[in-house]
C-alpha positions in Angstrom: 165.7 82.4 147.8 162.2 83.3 146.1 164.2 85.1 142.8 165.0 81.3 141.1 161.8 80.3 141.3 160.1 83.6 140.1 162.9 83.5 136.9 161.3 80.1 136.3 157.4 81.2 136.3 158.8 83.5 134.0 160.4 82.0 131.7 157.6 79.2 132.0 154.7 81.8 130.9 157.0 83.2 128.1 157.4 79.9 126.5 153.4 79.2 126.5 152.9 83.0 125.3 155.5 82.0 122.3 153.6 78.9 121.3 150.2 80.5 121.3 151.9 82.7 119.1 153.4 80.4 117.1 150.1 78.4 117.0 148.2 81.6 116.1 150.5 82.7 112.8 150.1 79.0 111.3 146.6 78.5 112.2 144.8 81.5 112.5 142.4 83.0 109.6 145.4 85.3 108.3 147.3 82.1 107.5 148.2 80.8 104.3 146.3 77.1 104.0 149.3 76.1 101.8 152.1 76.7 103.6 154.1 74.4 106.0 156.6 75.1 108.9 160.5 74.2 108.5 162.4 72.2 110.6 159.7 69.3 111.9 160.5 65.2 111.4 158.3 63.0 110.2 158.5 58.8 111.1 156.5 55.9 110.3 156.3 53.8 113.5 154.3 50.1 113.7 152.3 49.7 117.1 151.2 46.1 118.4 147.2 46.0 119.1 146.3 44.0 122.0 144.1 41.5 120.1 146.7 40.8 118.0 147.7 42.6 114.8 149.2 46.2 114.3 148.5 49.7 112.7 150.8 52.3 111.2 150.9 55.6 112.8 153.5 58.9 111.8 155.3 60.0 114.7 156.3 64.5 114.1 158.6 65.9 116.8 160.9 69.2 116.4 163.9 68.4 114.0 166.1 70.2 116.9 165.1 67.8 119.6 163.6 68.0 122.8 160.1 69.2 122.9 157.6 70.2 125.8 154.4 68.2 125.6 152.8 65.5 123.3 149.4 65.3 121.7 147.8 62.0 120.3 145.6 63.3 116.8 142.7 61.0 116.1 141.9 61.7 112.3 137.8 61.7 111.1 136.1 59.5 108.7 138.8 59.9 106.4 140.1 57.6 103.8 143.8 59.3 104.1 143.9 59.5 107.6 147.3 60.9 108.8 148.0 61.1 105.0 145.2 64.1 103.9 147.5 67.1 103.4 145.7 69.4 105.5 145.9 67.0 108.3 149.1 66.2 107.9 150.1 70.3 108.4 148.3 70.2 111.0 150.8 67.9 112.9 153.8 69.7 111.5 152.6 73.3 112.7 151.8 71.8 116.7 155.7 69.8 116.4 157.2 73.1 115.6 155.7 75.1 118.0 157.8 71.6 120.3 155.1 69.0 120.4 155.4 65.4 120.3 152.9 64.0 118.0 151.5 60.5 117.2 149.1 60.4 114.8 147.5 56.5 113.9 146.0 55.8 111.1 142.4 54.0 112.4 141.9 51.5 110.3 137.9 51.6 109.7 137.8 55.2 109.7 140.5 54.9 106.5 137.5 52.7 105.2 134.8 55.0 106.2 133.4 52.6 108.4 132.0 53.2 111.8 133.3 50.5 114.3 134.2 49.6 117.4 137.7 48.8 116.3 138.4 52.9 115.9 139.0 52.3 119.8 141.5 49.9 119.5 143.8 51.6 117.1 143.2 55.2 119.3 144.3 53.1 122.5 147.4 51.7 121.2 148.4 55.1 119.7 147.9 56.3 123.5 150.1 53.4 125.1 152.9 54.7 122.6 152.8 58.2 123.6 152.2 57.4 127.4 155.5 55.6 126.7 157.4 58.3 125.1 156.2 61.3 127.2 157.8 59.0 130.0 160.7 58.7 128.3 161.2 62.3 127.5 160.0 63.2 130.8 156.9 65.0 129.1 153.6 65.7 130.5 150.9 63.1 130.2 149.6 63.3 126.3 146.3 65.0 125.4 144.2 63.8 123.1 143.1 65.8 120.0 140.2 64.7 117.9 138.3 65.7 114.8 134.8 65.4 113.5 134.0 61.6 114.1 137.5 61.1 115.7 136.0 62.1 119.1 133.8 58.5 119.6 137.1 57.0 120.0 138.6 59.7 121.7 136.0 59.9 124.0 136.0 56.1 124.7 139.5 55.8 124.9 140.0 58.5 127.9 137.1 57.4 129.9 138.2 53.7 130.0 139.5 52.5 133.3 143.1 51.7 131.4 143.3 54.9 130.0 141.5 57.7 132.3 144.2 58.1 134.4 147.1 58.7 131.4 145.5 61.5 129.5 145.9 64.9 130.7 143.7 66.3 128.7 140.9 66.2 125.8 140.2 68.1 123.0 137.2 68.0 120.4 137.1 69.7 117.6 134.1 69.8 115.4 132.5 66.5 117.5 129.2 65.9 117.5 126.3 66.1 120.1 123.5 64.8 119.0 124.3 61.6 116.3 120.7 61.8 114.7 121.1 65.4 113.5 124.2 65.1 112.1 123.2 62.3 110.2 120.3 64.3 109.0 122.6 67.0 108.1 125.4 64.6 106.5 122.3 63.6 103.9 120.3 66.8 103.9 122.8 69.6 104.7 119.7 70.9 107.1 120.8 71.9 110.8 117.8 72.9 113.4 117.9 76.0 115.2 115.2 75.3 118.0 112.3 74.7 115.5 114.0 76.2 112.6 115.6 74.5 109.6 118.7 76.1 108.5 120.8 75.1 105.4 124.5 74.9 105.7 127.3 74.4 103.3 127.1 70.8 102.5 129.8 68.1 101.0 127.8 65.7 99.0 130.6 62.7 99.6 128.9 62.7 103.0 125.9 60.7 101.8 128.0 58.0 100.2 130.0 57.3 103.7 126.5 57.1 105.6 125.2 54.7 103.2 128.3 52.6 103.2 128.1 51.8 106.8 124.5 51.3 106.4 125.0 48.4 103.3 125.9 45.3 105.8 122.6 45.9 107.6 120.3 46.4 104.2 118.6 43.1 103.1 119.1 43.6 99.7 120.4 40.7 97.2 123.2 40.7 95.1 126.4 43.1 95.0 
């Protein structure tokens, strides 16, 4: 009676061992930055925000169907969002190895802007995959964000609506403390203890600091 459910555990750790595989030949070091998986769909789907209003999000799944789990991809301080190529193969490497993804574009972050609306547009993109993982019978989504993606993220799994549907959270490049990375975003200086340490730096950071801090700068004219 035991021997079923041993084939199952099985076959079970098998699968997970072929994704992490499959994750670690697209997105490991040795992989090529310009090449895409085969065989992935890509949708544009409309979701309704609760205060009225709606955002566009891309929706990847495996072109053969069925699929295993479903991730929820919060995009930085990006004006491409979803659209920025490297995100973009991102989503198509985790749908091949049989994810479900949804992947909204937040609208202030698409305007470099800092706002509480990022949380909207990441709770709505929840809601739909709550929805769909139910449909499919999937597990509860996880969230995946990057760089300034995780404010949201972070806000959006602790509320009381949401803390309950996520099964789980992933950061990737969040921050810590905000002041020093806004001292590095305009300096490219990081602090070891005491110790100042320059790091390769993107000089379009300064610009996107300075753009969310115009509205509060009392200074006439355009």
């Amino acid at each position: 009676a035991r021997t079923p459910v041993a084939i199952i555990r099985l076959d079970v750790a098998h699968q997970r061992h072929r994704k992490a595989a499959h994750l670690a030949r697209w997105l490991g070091p040795w992989a090529d930055a310009e090449a895409t998986p085969e065989g992935v769909t890509r949708t544009t789907e409309s979701l309704e925000l609760a205060g009225g209003g709606s955002i566009r999000c891309y929706r990847y799944e495996p072109a053969r169907g069925g699929g295993s789990g479903t991730y929820v991809v919060a995009h930085g301080l990006h004006f491409a969002g979803p659209d920025d190529p490297r995100l973009d193969r991102f989503c198509r490497i985790l749908a091949s190895a049989g994810m479900l993804v949804i992947a909204p574009f937040i609208r202030a972050y698409t305007e470099l802007r800092m706002a509480p609306s990022a949380a909207e547009d990441v709770g709505a993109a929840v809601d739909h995959a709550v929805k769909l993982s139910a449909q499919l019978g999937l597990p509860r989504p996880a969230l995946f964000s990057i760089s300034f993606g995780s404010t949201p993220v972070i806000e959006v799994a602790a509320s009381e609506r949401h803390r309950d549907a996520v099964g789980a959270l992933v950061l990737f490049g969040g921050f810590f403390d905000f002041f020093a990375t806004l001292r590095f975003t305009l300096t490219a200086r990081a602090f070891d203890d005491l110790a100042s340490v320059v790091l390769p730096h993107d000089p379009v950071n300064a610009p996107a600091v300075f753009l969310n801090l115009a509205p509060h700068l009392e200074v006439p004219g355009d």
